[in-house]
C-alpha positions as YAML, in Angstrom:
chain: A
units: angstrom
residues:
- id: 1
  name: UNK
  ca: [-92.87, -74.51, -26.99]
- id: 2
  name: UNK
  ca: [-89.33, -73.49, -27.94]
- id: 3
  name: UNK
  ca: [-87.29, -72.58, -30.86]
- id: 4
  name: UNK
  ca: [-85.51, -74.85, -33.27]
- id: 5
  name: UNK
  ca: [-82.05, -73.99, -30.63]
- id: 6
  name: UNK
  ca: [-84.07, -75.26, -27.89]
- id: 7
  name: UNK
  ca: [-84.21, -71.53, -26.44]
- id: 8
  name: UNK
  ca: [-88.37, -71.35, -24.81]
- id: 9
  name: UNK
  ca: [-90.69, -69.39, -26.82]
- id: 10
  name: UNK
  ca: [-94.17, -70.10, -24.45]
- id: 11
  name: UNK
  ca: [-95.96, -72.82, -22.47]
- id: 12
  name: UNK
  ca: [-98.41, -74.54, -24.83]
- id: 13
  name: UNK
  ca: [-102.00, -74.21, -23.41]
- id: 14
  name: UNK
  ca: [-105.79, -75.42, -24.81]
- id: 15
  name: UNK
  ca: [-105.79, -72.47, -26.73]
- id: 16
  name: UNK
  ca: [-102.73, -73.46, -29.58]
- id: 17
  name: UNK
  ca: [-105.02, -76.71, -30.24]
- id: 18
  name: UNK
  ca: [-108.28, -74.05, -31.46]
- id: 19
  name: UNK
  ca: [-105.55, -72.27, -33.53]
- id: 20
  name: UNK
  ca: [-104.11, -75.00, -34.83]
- id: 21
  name: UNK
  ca: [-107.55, -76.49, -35.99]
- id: 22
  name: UNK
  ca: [-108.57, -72.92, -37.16]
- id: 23
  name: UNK
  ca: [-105.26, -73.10, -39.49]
- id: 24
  name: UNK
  ca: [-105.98, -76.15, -40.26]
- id: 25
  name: UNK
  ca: [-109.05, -75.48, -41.58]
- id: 26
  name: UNK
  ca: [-108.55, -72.03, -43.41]
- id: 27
  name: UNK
  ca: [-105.75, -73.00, -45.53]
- id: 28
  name: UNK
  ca: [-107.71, -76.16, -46.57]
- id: 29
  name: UNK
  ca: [-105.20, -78.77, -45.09]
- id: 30
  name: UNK
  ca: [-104.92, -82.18, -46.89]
- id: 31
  name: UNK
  ca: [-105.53, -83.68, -43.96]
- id: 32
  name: UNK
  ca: [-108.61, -81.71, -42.58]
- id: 33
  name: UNK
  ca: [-110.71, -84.96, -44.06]
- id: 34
  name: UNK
  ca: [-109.68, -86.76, -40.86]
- id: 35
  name: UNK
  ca: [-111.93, -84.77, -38.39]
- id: 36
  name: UNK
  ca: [-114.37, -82.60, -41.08]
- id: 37
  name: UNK
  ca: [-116.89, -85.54, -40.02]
- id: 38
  name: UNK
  ca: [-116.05, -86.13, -36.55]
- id: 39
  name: UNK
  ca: [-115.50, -82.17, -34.85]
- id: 40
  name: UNK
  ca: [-119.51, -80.44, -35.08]
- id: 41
  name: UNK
  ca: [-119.57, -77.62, -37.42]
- id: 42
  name: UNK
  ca: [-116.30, -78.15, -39.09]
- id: 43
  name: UNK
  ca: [-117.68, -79.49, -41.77]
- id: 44
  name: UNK
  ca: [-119.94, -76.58, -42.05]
- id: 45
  name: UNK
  ca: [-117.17, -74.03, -41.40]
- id: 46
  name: UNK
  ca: [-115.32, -75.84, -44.52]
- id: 47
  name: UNK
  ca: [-117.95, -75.45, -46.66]
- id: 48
  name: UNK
  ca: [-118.87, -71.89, -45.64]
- id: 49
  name: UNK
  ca: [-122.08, -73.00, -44.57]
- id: 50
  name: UNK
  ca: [-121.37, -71.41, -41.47]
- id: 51
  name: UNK
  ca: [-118.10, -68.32, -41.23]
- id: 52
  name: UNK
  ca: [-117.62, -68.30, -37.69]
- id: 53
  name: UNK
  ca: [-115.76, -70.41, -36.70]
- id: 54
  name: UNK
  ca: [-116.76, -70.20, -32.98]
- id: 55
  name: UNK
  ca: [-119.55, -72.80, -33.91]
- id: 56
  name: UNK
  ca: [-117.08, -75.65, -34.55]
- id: 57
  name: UNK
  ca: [-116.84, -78.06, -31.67]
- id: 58
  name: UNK
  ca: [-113.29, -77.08, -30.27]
- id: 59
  name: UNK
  ca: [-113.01, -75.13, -27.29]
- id: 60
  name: UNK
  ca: [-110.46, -73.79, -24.61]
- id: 61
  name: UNK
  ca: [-112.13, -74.62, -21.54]
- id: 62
  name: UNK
  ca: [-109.38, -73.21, -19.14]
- id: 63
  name: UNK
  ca: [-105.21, -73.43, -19.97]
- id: 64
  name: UNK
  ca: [-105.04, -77.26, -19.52]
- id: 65
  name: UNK
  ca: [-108.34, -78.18, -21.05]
- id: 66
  name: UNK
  ca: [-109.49, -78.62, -24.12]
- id: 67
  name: UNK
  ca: [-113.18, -79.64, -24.87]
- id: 68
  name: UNK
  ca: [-114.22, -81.30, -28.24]
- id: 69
  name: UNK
  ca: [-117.76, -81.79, -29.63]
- id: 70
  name: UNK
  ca: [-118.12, -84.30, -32.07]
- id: 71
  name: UNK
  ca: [-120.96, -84.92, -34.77]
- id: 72
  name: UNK
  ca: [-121.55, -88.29, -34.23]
- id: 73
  name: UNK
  ca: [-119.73, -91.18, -31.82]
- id: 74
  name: UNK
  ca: [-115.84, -91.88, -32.99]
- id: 75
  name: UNK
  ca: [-114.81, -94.84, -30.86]
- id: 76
  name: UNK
  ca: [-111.14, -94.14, -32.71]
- id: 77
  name: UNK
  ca: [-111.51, -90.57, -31.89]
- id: 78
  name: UNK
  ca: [-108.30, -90.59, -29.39]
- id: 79
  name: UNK
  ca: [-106.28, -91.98, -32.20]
- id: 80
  name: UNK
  ca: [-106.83, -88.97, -34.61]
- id: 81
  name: UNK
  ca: [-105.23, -86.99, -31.73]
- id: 82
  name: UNK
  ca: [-101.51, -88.52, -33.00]
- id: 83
  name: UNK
  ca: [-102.16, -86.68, -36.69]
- id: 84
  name: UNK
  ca: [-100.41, -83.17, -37.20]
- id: 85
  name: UNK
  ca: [-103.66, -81.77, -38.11]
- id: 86
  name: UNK
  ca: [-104.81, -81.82, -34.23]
- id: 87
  name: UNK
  ca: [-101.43, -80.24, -32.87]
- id: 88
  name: UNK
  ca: [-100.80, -76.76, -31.48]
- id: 89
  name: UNK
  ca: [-100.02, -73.53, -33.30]
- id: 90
  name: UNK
  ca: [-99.38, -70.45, -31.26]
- id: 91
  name: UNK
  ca: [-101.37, -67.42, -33.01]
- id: 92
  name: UNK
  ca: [-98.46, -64.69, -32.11]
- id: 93
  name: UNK
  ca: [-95.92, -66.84, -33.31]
- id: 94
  name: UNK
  ca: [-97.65, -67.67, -36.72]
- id: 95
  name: UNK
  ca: [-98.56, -64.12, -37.19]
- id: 96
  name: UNK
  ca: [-94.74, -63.41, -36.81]
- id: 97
  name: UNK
  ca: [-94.21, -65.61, -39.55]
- id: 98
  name: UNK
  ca: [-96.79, -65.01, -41.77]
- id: 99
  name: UNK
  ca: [-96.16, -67.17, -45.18]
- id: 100
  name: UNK
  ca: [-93.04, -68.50, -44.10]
- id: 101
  name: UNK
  ca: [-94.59, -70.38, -41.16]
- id: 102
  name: UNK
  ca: [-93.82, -74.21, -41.72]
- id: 103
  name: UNK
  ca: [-91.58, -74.12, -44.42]
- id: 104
  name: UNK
  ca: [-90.47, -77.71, -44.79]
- id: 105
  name: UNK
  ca: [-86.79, -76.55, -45.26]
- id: 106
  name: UNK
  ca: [-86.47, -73.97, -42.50]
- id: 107
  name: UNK
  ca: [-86.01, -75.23, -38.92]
- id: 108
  name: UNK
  ca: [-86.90, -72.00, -37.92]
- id: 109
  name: UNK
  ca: [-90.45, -71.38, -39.06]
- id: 110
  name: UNK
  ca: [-92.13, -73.58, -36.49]
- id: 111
  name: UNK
  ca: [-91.85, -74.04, -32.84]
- id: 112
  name: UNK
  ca: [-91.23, -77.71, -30.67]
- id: 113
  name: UNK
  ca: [-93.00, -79.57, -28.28]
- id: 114
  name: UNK
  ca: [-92.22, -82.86, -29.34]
- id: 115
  name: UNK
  ca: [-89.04, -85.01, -28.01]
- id: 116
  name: UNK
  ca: [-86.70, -83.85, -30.76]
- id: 117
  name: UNK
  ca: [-85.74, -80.58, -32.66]
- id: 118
  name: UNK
  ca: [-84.73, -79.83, -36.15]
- id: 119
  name: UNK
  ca: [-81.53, -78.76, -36.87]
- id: 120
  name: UNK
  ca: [-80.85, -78.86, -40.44]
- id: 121
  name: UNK
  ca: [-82.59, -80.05, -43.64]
- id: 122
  name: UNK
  ca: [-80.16, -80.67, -46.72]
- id: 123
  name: UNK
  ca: [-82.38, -81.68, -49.73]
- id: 124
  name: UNK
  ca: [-81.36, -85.18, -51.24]
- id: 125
  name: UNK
  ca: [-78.87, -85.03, -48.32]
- id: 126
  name: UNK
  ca: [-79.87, -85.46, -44.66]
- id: 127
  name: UNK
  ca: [-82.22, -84.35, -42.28]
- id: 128
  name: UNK
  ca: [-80.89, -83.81, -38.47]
- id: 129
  name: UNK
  ca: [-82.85, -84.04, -35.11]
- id: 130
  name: UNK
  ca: [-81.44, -83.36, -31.70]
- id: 131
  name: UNK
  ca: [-83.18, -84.54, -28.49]
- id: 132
  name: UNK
  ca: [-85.42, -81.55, -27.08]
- id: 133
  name: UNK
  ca: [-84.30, -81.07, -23.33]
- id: 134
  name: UNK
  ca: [-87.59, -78.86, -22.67]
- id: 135
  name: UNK
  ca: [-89.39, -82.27, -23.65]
- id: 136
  name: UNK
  ca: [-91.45, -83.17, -20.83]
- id: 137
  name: UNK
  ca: [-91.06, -86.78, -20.55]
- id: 138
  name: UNK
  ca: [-87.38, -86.18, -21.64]
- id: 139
  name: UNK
  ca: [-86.11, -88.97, -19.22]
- id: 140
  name: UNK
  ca: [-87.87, -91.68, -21.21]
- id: 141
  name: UNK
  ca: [-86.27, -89.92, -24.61]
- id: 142
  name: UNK
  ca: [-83.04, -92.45, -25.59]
- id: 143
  name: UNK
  ca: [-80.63, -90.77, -28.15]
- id: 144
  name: UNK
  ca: [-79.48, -87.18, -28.19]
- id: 145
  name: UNK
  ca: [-78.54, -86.75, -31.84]
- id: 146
  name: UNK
  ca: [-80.83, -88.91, -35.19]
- id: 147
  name: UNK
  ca: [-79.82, -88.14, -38.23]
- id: 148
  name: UNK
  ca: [-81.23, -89.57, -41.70]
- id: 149
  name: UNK
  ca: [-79.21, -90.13, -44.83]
- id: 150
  name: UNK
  ca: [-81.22, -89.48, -48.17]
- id: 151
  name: UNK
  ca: [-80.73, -92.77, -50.38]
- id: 152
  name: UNK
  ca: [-81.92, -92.26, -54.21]
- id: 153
  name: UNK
  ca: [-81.18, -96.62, -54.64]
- id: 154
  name: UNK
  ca: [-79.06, -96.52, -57.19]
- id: 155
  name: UNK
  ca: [-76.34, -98.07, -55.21]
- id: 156
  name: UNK
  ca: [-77.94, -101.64, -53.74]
- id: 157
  name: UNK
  ca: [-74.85, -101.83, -51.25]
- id: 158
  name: UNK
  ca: [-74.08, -98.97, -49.88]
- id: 159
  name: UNK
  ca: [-76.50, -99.29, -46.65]
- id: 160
  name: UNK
  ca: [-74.61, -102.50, -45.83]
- id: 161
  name: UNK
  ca: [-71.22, -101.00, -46.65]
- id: 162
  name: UNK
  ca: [-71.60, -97.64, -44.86]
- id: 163
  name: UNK
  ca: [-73.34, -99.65, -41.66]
- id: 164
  name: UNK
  ca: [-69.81, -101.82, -41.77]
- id: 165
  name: UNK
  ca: [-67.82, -98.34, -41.77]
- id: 166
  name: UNK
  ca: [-70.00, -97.10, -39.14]
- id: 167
  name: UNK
  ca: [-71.85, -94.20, -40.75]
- id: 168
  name: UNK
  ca: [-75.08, -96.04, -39.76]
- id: 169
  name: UNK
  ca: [-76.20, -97.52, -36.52]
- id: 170
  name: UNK
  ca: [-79.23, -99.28, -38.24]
- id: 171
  name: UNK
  ca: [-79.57, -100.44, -42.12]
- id: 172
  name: UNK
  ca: [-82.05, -102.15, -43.96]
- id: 173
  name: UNK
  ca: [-80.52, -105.21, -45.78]
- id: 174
  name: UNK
  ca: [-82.57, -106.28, -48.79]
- id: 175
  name: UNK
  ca: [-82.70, -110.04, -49.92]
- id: 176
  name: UNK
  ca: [-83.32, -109.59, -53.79]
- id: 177
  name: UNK
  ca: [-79.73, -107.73, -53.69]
- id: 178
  name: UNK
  ca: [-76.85, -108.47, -55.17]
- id: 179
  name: UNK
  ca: [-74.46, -108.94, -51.65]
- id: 180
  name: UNK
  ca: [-77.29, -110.53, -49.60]
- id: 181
  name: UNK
  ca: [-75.81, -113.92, -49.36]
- id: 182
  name: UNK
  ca: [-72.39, -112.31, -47.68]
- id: 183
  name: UNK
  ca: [-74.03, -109.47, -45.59]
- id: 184
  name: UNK
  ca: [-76.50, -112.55, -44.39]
- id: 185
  name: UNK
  ca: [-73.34, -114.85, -43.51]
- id: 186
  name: UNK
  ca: [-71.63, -111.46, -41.77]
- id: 187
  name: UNK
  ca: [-74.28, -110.55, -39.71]
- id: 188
  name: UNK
  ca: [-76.37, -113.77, -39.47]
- id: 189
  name: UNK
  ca: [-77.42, -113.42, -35.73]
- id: 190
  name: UNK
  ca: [-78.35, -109.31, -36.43]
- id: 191
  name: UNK
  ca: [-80.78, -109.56, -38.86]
- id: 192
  name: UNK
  ca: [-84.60, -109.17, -37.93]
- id: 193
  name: UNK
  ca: [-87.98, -108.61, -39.76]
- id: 194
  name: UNK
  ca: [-89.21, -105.39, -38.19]
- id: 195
  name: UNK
  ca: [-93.28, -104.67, -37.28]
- id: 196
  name: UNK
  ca: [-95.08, -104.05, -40.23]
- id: 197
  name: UNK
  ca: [-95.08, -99.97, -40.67]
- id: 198
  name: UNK
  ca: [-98.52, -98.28, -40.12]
- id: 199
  name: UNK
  ca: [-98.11, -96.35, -43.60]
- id: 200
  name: UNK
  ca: [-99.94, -97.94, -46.68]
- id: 201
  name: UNK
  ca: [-98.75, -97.62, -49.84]
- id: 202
  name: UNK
  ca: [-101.40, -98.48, -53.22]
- id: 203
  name: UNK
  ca: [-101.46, -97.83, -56.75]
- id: 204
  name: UNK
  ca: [-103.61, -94.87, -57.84]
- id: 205
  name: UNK
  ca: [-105.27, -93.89, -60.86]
- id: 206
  name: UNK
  ca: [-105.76, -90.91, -62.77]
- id: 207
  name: UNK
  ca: [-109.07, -90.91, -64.09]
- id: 208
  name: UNK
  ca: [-108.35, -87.36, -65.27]
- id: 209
  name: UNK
  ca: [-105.39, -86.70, -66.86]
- id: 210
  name: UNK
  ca: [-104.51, -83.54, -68.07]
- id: 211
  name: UNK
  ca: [-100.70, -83.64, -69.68]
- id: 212
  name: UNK
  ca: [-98.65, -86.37, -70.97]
- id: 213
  name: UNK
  ca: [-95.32, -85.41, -70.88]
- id: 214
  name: UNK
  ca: [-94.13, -88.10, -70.17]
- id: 215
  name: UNK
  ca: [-96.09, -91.07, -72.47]
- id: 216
  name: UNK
  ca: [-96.04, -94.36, -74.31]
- id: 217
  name: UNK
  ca: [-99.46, -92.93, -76.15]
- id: 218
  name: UNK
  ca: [-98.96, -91.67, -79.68]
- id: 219
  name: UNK
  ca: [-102.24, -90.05, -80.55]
- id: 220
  name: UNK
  ca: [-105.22, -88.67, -79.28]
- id: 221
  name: UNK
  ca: [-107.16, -91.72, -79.95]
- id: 222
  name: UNK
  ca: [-104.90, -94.01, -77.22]
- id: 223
  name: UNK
  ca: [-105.68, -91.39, -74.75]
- id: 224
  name: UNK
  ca: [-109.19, -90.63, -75.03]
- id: 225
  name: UNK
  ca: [-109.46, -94.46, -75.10]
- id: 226
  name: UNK
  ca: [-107.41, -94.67, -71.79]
- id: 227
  name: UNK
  ca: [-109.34, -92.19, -70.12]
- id: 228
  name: UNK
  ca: [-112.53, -94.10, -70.86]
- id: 229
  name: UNK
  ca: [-111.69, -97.61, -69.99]
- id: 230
  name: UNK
  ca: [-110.09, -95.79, -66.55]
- id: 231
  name: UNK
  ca: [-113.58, -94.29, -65.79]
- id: 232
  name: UNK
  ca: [-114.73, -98.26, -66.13]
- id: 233
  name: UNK
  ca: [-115.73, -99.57, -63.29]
- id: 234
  name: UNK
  ca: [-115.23, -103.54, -64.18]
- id: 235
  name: UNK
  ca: [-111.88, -102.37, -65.91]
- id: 236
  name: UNK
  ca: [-110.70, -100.62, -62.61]
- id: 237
  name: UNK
  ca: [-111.73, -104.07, -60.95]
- id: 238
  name: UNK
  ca: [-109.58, -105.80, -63.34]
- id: 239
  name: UNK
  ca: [-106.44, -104.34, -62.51]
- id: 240
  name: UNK
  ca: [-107.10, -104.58, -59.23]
- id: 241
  name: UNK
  ca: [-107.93, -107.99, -59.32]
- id: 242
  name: UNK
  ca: [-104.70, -108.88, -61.41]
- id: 243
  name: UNK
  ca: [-102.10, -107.19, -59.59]
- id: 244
  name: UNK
  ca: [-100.01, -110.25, -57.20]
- id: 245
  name: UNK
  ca: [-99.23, -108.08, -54.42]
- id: 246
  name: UNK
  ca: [-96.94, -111.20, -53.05]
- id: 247
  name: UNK
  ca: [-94.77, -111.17, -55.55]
- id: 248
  name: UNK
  ca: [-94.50, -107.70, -55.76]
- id: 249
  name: UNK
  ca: [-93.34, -107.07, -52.27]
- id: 250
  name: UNK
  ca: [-90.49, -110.16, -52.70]
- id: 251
  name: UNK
  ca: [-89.12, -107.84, -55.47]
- id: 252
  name: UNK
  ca: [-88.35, -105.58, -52.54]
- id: 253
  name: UNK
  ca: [-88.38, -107.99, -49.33]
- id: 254
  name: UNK
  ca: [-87.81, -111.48, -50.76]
- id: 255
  name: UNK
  ca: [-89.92, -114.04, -50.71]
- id: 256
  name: UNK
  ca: [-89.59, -115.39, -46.89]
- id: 257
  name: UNK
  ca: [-90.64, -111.71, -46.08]
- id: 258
  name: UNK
  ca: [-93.28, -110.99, -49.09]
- id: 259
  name: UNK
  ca: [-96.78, -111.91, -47.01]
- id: 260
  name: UNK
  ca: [-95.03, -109.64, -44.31]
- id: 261
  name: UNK
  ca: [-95.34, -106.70, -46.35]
- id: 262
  name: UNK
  ca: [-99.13, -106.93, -47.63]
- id: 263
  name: UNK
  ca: [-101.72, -105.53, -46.85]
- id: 264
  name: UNK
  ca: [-105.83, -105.07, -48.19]
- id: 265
  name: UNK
  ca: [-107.12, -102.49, -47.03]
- id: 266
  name: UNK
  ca: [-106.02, -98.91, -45.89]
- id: 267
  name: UNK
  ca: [-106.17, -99.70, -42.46]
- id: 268
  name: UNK
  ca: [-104.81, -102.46, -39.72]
- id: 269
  name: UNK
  ca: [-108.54, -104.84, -39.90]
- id: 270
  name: UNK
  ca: [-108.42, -105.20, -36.45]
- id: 271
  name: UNK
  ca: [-107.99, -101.11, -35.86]
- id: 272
  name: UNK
  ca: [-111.66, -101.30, -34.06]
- id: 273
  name: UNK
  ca: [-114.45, -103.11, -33.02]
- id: 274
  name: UNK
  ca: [-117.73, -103.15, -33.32]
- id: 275
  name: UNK
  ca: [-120.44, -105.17, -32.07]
- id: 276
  name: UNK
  ca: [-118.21, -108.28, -31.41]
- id: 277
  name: UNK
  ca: [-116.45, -107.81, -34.93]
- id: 278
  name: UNK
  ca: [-113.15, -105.81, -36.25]
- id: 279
  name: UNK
  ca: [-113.65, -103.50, -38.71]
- id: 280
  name: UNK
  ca: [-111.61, -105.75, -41.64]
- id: 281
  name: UNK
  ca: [-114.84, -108.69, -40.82]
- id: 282
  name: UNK
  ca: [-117.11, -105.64, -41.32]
- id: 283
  name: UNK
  ca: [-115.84, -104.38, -44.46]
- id: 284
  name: UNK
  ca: [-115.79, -108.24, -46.03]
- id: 285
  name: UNK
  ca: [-119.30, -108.57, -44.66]
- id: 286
  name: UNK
  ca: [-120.44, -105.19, -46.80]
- id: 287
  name: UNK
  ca: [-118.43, -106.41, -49.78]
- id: 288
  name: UNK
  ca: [-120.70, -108.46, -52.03]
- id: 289
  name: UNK
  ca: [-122.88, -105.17, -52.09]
- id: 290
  name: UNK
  ca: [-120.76, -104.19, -54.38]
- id: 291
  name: UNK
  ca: [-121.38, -106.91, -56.86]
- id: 292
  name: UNK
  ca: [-120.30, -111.00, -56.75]
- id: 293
  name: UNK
  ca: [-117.00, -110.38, -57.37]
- id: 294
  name: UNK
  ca: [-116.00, -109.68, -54.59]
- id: 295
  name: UNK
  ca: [-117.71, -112.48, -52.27]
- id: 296
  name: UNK
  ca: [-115.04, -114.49, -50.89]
- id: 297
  name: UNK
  ca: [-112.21, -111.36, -50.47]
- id: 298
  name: UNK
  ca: [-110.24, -111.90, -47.31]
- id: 299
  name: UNK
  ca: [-109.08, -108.62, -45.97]
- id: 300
  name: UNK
  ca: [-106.87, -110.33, -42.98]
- id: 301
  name: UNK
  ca: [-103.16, -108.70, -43.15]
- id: 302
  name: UNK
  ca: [-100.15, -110.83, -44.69]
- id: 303
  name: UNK
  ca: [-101.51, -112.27, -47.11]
- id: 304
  name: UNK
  ca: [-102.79, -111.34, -50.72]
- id: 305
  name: UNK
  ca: [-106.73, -111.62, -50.28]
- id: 306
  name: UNK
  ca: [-107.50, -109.69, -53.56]
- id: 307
  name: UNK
  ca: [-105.15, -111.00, -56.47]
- id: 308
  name: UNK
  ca: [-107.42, -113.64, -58.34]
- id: 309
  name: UNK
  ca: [-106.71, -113.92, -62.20]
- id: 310
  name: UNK
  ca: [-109.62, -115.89, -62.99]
- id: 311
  name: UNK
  ca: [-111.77, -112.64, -61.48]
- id: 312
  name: UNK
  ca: [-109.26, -110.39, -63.36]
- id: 313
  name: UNK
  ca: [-110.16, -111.94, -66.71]
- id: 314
  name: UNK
  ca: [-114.42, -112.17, -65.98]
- id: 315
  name: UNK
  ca: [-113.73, -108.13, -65.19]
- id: 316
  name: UNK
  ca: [-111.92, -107.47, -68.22]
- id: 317
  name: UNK
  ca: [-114.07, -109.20, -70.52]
- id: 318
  name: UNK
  ca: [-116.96, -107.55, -69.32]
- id: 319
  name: UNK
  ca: [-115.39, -103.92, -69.56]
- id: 320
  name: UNK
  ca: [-113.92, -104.56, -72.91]
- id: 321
  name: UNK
  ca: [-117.23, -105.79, -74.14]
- id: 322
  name: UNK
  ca: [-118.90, -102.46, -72.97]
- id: 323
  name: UNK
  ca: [-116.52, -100.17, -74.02]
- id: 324
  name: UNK
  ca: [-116.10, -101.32, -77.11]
- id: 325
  name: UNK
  ca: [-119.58, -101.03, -77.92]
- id: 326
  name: UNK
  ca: [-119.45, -97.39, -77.35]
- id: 327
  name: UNK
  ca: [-116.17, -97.29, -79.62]
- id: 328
  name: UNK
  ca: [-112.93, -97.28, -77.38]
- id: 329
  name: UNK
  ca: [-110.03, -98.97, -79.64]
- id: 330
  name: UNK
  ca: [-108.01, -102.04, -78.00]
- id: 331
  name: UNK
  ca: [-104.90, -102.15, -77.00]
- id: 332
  name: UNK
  ca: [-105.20, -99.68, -73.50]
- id: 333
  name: UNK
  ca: [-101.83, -98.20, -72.90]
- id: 334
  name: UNK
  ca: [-100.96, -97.56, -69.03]
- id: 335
  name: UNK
  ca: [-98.49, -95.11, -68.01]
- id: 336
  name: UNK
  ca: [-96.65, -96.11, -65.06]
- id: 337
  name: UNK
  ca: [-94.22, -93.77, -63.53]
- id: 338
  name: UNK
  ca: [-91.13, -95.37, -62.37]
- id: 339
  name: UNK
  ca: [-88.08, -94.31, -59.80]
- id: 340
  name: UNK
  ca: [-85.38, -94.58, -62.53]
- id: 341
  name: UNK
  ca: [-82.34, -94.12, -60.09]
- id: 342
  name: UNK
  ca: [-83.64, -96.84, -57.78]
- id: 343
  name: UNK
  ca: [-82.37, -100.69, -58.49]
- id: 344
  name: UNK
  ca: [-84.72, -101.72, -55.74]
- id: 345
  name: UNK
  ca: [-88.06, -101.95, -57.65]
...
């Protein structure tokens, strides 16, 4: 482990992974879900079922081994490894810190491992990495400098423009912009559809909303009534059913590239198997549980297996029946918030 300046701090042994998970699990991290079911006792230990946390299935076997006990059989297990919840903390340096350990903005309250170091964080600016020398598989490590430019939108040609000036080595061109057609021309034989990313990105509702701020409502009665039809189950289904995904991602990746971009469930459906199936067939298989609806939902990646308006409608009318009956008023407003500096979406 070294210091943001790349000067050595300690040698990361077994023991930085227990404190890491113990951190982990004491300030309540957002991403303790990932392992409360998999590690034994954890889930215990976040409960308070069970204080010590001794009795969770992590141990420091010798320097260069570390021993986990799991609850039940992961077959995925070795890919929750890759998540920053897993990783190494060393207990003198985070009692050094105290609060201030892993403030997002200061290079200096956490230590490296990894192939690159911070070196400065400039909000709505840049971020800067350098290459990490103490890496250990620094040979295989590429570039010795990566820095990222913050980009609020607003200005649809400025990646293309600043790549042409050199600023940027790599720019994403979008289609639905207003240059395409003469950045396409330009750079015709250096244009390429990447790998779909491994983040997901969904719409989420607030089925308990607290403020409004920021709303289209304009009495009490529009948001009690908006609160109940968002506790609806068939409603919920409704929207669900009704949004065209396709079309959505061509407003930001044009329509060659749309099915590209989509996506059905959380995870890739061919993540893991199972009994001669991926999980994606499993979930579709367990699917019509939930009600006919959803018989016939293809989960398979690029393309849109879960926009049907003639299923959007049959869920509507059902909710609006029901919810009426118990007295919510028609029209629902929907709050949406919106990136207003972007041009993008």
């Amino acid at each position: 482990m070294v210091h943001f300046n790349g000067e050595e701090y300690a040698d990361v042994t077994s023991k930085e992974f227990v404190t890491g998970l113990k951190l982990a699990a004491d300030t309540k991290s957002e991403a303790i879900y990932l392992l409360q079911n998999s590690v034994k006792g954890l889930k215990e230990y976040l409960s308070g079922a069970n204080k010590n946390f001794s009795a969770v299935g992590i141990k420091a076997v010798d320097d260069h081994t570390l021993q986990y006990t799991l609850s039940q059989p992961v077959p995925y297990w070795n890919s929750k490894l890759t998540y920053s919840v897993t990783w190494p903390v060393n207990a003198e340096f985070l009692k050094s810190k105290g609060k201030d350990f892993g403030k997002s903005t200061d290079p200096t309250s956490i230590l490296y491992n990894g192939p690159c170091l911070l070196r400065a964080l400039t909000t709505k600016s840049s971020i800067e990495f350098t290459k990490n020398e103490n890496y250990w598989d620094k040979d295989n490590v590429y570039f010795d400098n990566i820095k990222l430019t913050y980009d609020d939108g607003s200005d649809q040609e400025s990646l293309e423009r600043e790549f042409t000036d050199g600023v940027y080595t790599l720019a994403r061109l979008f289609p639905t912009s207003s240059n395409y057609s003469k950045v396409s021309e330009k750079y015709k034989d250096n244009i390429y559809t990447t790998q779909p990313a491994a983040s997901v990105e969904g719409v989420g509702i607030n089925i308990d909303r607290q403020t409004y701020n920021n709303t289209s409502k304009e009495n009490d009665q529009q948001k009690s009534s908006t609160k109940a039809v968002l506790l609806n189950k068939d409603f919920r289904q409704s929207l669900g059913f009704a949004i065209d995904r396709t079309n959505y991602a061509a407003q930001l990746n044009g329509k060659e590239s749309a099915n590209t971009a989509v996506r059905n469930i959380f995870v890739k459906p061919d993540f893991v198997q199972a009994d001669g199936k991926d999980f994606g067939t499993m979930v579709m298989d367990q699917l019509p549980a939930y009600g006919d609806e959803w018989s016939g939902v293809n989960l398979a990646d690029s393309q849109d297996g879960l926009y049907n308006p003639e299923k959007a409608k049959a869920e509507f009318a059902k909710a609006k029946e029901a919810l009426q009956a118990e007295g919510v008023q028609f029209p629902i407003y929907l709050d949406i918030p919106v990136n207003q500096t972007s041009k993008f979406l």
